[in-house]
C-alpha positions in Angstrom: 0.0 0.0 0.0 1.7 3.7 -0.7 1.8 6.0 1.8 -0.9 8.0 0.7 -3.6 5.0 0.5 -2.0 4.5 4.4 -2.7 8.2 5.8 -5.9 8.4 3.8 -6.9 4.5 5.5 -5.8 5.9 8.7 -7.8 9.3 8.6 -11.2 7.0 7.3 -10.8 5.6 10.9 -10.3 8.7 13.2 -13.8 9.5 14.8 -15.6 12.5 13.1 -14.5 14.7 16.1 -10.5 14.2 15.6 -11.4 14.6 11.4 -12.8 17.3 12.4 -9.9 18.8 14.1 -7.7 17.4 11.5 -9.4 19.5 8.5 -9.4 22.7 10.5 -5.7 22.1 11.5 -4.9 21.6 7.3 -7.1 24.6 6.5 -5.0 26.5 8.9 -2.0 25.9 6.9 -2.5 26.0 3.6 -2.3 29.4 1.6 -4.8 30.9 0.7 -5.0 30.9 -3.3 -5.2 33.8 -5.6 -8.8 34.2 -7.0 -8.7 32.6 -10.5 -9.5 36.1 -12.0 -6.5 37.4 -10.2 -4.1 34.3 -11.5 -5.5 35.1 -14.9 -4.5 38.9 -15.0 -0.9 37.8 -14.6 -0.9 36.2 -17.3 -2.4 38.8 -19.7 0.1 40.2 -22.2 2.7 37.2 -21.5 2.7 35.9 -24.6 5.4 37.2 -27.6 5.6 36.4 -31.1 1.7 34.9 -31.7 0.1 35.7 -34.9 -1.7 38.5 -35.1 -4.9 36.3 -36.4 -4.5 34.4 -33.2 -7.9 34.9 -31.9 -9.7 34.7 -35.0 -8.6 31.6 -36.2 -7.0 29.3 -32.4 -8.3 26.9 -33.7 -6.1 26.6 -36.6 -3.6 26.9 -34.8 -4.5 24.2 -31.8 -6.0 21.9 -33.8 -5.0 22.5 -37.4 -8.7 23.4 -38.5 -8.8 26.0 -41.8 -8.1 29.1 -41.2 -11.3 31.8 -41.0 -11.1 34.5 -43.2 -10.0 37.7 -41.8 -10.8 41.3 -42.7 
């Protein structure tokens, strides 16, 4: 058995009141995460040397579809 399937075994048999305690405790510590929005806004402008056609025709270059016409 790995040592995750072990701690997650052992954890199934704590009673409710010590899982309890246990999910508060991990709460605790973990970061708290950027808002997805926020993640997102770092990323805006990060990309160099795309096509300028890029969002009319992603999917031609994603998944090799033709290419829309463009004004």
């Amino acid at each position: 058995m790995s040592t995750v399937a072990e701690i997650e075994s052992a954890i199934e048999q704590l009673p409710p009141q010590d899982k309890a305690r246990l999910r508060a405790r991990l709460v605790e510590t973990l970061p708290a995460a950027a808002p997805i929005l926020e993640q997102l806004r770092g990323l805006a402008g990060a990309g160099q040397n795309l096509p300028s056609d890029l969002a009319a025709n992603h999917d031609h270059y994603l998944h090799g579809t033709a290419k829309r016409s463009t004004p």
